[in-house]
KEKE-3310 file (N, C-alpha, C; in steps of 0.2 Angstrom, whole numbers, plus 5000, padded with zeros to 4 digits):
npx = (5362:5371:5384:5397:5400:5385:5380:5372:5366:5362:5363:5369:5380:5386:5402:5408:5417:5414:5415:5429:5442:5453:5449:5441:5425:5405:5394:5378:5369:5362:5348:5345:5329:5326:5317:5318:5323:5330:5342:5344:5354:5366:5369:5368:5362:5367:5362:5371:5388:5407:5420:5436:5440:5450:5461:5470:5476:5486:5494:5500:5507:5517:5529:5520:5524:5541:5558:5566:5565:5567:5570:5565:5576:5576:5568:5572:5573:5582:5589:5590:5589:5592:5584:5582:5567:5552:5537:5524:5517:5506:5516:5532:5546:5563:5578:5596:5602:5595:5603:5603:5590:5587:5594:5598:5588:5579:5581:5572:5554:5539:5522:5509:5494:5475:5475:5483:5487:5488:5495:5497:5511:5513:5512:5516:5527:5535:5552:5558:5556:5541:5536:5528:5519:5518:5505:5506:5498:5498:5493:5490:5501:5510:5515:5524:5531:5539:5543:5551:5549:5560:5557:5541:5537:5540:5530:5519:5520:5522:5512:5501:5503:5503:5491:5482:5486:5483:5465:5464:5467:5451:5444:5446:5443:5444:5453:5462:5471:5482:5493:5487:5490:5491:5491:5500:5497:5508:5506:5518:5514:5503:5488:5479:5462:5455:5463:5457:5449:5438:5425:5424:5412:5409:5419:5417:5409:5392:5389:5378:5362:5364:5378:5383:5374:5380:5393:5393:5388:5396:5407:5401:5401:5417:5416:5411:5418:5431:5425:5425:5437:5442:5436:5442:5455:5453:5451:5463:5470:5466:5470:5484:5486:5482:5485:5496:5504:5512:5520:5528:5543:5554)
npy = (4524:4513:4506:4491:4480:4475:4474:4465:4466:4449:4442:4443:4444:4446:4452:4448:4450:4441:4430:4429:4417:4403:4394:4388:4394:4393:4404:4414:4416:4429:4430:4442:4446:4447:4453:4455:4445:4443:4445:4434:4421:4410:4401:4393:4400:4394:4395:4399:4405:4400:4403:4409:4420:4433:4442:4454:4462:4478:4479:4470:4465:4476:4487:4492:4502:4507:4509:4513:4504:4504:4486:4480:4471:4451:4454:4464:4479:4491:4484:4488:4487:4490:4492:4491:4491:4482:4485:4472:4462:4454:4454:4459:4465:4463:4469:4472:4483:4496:4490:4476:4469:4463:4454:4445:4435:4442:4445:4445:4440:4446:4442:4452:4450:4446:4442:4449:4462:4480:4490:4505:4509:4504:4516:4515:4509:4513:4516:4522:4536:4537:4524:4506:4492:4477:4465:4447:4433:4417:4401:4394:4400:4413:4430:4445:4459:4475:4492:4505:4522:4534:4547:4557:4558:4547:4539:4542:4537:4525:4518:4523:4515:4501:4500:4503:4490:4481:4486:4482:4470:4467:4473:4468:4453:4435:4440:4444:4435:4428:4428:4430:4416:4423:4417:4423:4419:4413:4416:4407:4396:4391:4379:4373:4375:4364:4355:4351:4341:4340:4351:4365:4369:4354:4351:4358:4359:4365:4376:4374:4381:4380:4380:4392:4398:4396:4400:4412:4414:4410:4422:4433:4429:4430:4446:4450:4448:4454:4470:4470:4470:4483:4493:4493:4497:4509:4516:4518:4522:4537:4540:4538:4549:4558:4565:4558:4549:4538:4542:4556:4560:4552)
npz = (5708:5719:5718:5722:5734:5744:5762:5775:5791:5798:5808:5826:5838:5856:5864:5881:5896:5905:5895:5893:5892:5892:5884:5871:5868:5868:5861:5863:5848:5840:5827:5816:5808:5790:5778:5767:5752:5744:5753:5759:5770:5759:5768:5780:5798:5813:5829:5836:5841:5839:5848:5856:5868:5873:5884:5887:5900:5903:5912:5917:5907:5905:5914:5928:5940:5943:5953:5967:5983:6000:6010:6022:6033:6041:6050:6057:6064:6061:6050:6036:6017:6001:5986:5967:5960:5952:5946:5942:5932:5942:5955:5964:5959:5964:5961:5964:5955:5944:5932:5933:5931:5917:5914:5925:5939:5949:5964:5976:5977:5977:5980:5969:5973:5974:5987:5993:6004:6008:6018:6029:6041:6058:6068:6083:6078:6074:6066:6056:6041:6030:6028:6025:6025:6015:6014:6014:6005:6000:5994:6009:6015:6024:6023:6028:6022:6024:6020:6014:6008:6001:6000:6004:5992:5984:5990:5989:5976:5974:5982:5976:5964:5968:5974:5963:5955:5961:5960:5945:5949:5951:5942:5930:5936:5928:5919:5922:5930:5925:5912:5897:5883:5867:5852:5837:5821:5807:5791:5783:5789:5790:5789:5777:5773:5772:5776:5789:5799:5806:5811:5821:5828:5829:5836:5849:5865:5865:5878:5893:5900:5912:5918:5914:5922:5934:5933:5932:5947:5954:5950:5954:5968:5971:5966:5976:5986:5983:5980:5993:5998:5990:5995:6007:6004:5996:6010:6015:6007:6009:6023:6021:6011:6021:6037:6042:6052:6051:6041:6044:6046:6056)
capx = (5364:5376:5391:5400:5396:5381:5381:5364:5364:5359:5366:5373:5382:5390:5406:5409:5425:5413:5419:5435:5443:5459:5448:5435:5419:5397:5390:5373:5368:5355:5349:5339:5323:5326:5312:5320:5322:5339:5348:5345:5360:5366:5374:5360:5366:5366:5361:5379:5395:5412:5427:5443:5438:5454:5461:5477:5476:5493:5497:5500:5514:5520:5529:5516:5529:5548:5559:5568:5561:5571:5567:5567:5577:5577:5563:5579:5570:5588:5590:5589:5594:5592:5584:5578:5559:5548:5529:5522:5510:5506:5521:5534:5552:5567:5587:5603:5601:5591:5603:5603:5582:5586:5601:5598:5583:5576:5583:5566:5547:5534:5516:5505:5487:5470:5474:5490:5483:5493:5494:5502:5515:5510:5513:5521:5534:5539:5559:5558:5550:5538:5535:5522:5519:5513:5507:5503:5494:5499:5493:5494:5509:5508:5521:5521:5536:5540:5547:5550:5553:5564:5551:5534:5534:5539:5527:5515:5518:5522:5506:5495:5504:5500:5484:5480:5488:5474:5462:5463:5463:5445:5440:5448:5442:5448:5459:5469:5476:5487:5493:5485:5493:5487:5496:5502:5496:5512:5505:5518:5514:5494:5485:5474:5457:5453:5467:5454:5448:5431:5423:5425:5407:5410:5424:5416:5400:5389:5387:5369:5363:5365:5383:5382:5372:5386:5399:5391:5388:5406:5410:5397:5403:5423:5417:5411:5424:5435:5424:5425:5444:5442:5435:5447:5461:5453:5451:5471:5470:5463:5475:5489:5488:5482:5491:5497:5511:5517:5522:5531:5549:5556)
capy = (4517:4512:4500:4489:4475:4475:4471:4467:4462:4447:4441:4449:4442:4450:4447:4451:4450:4434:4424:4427:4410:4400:4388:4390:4393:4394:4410:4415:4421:4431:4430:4446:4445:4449:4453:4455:4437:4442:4444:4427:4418:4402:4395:4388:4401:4393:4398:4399:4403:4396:4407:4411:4428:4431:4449:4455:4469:4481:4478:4459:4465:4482:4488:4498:4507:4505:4513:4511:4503:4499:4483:4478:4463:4447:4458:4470:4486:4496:4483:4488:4485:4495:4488:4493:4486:4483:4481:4470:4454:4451:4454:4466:4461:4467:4469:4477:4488:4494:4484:4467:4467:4461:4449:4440:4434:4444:4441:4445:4442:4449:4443:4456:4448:4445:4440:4453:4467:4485:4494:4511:4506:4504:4521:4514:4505:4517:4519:4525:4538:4532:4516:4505:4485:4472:4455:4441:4425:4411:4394:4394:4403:4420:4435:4450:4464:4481:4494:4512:4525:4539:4552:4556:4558:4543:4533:4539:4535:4517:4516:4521:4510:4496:4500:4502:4483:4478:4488:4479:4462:4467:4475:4462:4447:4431:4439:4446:4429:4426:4433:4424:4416:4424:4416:4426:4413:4415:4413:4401:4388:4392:4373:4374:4372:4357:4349:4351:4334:4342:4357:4368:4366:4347:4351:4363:4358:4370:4374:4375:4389:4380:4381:4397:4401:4392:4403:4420:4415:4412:4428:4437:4428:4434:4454:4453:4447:4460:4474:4472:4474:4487:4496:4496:4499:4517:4520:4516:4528:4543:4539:4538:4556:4562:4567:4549:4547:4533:4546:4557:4561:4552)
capz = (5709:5724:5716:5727:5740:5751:5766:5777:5797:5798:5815:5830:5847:5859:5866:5887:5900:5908:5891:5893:5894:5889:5880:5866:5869:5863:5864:5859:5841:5838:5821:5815:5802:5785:5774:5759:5752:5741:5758:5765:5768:5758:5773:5787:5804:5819:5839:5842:5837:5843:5848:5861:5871:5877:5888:5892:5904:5902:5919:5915:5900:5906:5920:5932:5943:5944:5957:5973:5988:6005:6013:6030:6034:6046:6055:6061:6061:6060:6047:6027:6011:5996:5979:5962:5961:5946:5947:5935:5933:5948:5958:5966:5958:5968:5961:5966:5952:5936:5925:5933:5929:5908:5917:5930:5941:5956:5971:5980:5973:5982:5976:5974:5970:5977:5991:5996:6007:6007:6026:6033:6045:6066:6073:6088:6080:6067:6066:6049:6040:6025:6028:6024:6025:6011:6018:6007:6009:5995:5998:6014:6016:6024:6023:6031:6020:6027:6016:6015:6002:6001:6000:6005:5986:5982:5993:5986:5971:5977:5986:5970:5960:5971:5972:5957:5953:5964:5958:5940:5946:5953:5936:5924:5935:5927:5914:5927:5935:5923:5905:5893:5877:5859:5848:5830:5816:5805:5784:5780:5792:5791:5788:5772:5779:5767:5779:5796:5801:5810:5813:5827:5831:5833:5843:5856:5866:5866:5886:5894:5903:5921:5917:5915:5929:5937:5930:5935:5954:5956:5948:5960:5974:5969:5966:5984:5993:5980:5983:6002:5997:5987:5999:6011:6002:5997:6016:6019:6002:6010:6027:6016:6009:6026:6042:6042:6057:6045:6035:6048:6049:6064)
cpx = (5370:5380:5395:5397:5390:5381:5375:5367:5362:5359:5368:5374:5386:5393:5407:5416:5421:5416:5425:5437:5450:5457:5442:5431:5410:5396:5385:5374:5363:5353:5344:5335:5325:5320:5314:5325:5329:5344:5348:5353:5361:5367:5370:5369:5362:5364:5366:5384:5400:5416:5429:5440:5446:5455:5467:5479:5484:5496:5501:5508:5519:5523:5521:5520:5536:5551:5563:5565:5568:5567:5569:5570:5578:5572:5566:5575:5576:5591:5588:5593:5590:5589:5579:5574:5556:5541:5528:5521:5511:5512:5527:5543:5558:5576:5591:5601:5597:5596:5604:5596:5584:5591:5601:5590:5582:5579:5577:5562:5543:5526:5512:5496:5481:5470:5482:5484:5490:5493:5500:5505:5512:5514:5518:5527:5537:5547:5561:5554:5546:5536:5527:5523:5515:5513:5503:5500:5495:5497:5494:5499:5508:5515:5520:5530:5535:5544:5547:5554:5558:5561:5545:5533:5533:5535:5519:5511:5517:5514:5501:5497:5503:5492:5480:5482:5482:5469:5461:5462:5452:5443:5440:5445:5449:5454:5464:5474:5480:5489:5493:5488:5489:5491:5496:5502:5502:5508:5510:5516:5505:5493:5480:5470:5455:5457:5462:5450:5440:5431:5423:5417:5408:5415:5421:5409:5399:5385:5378:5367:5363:5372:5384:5381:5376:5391:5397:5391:5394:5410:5408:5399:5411:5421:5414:5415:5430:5431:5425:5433:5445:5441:5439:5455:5459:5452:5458:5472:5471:5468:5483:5492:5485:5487:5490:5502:5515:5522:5527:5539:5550:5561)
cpy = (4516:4505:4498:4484:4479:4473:4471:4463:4457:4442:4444:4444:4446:4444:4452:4450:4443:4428:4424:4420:4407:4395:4392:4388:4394:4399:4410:4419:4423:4432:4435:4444:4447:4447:4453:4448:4435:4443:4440:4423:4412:4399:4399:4395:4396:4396:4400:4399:4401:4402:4407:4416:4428:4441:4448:4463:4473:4482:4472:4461:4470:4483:4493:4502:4504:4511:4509:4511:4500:4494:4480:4472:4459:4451:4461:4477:4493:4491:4484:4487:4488:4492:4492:4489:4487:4480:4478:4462:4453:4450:4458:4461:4462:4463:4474:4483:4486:4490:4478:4464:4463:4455:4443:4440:4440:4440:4442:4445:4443:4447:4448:4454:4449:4448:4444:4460:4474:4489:4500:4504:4509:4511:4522:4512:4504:4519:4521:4529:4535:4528:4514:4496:4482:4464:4452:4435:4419:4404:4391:4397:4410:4423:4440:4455:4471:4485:4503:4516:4531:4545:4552:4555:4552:4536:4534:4537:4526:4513:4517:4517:4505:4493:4498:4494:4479:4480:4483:4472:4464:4471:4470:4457:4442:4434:4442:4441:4430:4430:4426:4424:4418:4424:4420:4421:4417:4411:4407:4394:4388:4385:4376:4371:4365:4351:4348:4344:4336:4349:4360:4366:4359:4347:4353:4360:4364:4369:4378:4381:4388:4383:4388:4403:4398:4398:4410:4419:4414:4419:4431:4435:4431:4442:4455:4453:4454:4468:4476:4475:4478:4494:4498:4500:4506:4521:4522:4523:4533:4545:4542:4545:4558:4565:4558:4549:4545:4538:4553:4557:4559:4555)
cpz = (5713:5719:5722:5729:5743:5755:5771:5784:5796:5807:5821:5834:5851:5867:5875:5890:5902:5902:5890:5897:5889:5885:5876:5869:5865:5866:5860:5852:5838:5832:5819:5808:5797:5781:5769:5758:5751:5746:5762:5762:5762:5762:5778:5793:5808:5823:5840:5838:5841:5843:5854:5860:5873:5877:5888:5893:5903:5907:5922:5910:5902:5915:5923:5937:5943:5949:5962:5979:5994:6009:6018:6031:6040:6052:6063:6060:6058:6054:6040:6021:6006:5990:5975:5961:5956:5948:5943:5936:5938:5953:5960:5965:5962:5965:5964:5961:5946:5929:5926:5931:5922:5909:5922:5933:5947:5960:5973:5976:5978:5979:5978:5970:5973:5984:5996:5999:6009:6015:6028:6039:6053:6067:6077:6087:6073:6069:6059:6044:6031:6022:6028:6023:6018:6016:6011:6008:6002:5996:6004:6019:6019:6024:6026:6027:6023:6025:6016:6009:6004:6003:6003:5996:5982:5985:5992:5980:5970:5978:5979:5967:5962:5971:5966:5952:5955:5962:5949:5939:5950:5948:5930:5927:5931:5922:5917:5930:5932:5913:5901:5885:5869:5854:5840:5827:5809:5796:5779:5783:5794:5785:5783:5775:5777:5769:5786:5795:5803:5810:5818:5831:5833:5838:5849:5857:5867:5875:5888:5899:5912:5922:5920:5920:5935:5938:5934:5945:5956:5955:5955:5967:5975:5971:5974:5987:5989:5980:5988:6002:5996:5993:6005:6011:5999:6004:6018:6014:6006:6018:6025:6015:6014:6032:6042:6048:6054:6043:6037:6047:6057:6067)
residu = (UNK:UNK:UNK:UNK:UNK:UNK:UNK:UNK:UNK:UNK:UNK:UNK:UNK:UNK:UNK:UNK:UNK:UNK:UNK:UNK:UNK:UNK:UNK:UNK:UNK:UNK:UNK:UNK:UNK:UNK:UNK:UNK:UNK:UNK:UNK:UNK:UNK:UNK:UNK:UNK:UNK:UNK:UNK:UNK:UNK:UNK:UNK:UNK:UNK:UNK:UNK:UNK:UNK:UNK:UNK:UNK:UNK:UNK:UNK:UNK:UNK:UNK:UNK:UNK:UNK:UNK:UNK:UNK:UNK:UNK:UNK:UNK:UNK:UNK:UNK:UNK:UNK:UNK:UNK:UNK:UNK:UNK:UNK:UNK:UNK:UNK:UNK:UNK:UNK:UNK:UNK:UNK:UNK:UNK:UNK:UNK:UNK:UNK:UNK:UNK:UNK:UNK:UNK:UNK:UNK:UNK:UNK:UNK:UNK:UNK:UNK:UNK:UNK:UNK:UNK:UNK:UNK:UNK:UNK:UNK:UNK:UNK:UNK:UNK:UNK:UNK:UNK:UNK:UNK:UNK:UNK:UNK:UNK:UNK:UNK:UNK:UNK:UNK:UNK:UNK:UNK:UNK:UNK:UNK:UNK:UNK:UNK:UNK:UNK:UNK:UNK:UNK:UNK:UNK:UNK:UNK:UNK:UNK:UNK:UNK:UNK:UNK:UNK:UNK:UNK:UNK:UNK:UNK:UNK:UNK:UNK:UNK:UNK:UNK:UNK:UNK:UNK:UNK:UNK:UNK:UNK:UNK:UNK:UNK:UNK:UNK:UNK:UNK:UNK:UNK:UNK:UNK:UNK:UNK:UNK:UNK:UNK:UNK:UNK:UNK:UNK:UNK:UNK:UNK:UNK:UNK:UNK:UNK:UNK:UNK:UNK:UNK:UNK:UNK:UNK:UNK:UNK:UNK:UNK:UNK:UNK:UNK:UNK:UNK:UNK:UNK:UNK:UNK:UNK:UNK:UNK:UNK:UNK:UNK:UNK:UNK:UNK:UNK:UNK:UNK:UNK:UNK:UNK:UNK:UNK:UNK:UNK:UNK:UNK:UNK)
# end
């Protein structure tokens, strides 16, 4: 004789990266057959359950590389300046030193998102050894930075940490834009459910599957335009650690 609870399937759903979402949503619930009669539910399931999917990539919370980068100013080629740089959400920070980062604001942000592209430095119109370009595009806005590391070593640590920034917003998709809020429900200020006004189900429509089929073609349309990126940015890779000129001692 087994003692204890039992516990029988009777349900299943499965959860994806396409539902991650800042708002609650309906997913499918698939409900399995139970033959044996003593394991039907009391409580009627539904098609769908309701819930917050929510991501947060460690690339979004954490630094991904820290370090010194020199950056080119006033598009003076003999002009640079010195700064300690943190990679992290979407963005390339830049102080005087590592202890103004907990202190003060960045004097320089650099977005590094979607729509930033990484590039070896022109050959012809190298006066620095190391160098390497980010351009940006922001709402309109374009930029073009020009920075150089110390080392070969250190560029290419630079370089893969860049990359690799880019690289997880084309795996994470949407939970990459932004860091999403998961709030810690604290037990004294947790609402007795007998104070809830309505049901979650009444709260949430249940979406239809055009929606849906809405949702995925935007996606597919996004992973192409991010794999074409992707793509290139392992060719500049393989440049990168090759005989690069870039990368040269001038």
């Amino acid at each position: 004789m087994v003692l204890g609870p039992r516990f029988d399937m009777v349900a299943q759903g499965t959860m994806t990266l396409l539902g991650v979402n800042d708002s609650v949503g309906t997913f499918d619930l698939v409900v399995e057959p139970v033959s044996d009669s003593s394991s039907s539910c009391e409580l009627p399931l539904f098609g769908h359950y309701c819930c917050r999917i929510v991501a947060q990539p460690l690339s979004l919370i954490n630094p991904v590389h820290v370090g010194y980068l020199n950056l080119q100013e006033d598009d003076d080629l003999a002009k640079w300046k010195r700064y300690w740089c943190v990679l992290k959400n979407l963005k390339l920070d830049f102080w005087s030193s590592s202890d103004d980062v907990e202190v003060t604001e960045p004097l320089v942000t650099i977005p590094i998102t979607k729509n930033t592209q990484i590039s070896s430095a022109d050959p012809s119109r190298i006066k620095r050894s190391h160098m390497f370009h980010v351009r940006t595009c922001e709402r309109d806005s374009f930029g073009l930075f020009t920075m150089a590391t110390d080392n070969q070593e250190e560029l290419t640590k630079w370089w893969d940490a860049l990359q690799q920034h880019l690289l997880d917003q084309v795996l994470w998709k949407q939970a990459c834009d932004h860091v999403m809020d998961i709030p810690s429900p604290s037990p004294s200020k947790r609402k007795p459910s007998f104070l809830r006004k309505s049901s979650i189900y009444d709260d949430t429509p249940i979406s239809d599957s055009s929606s849906r089929s809405s949702i995925s073609s935007d996606i597919k349309l996004e992973d192409d335009q991010l794999n074409e990126m992707l793509s290139t940015l392992m060719g500049e890779a393989k440049q990168i650690r090759g005989d690069n000129p870039s990368t040269s001692t001038s």
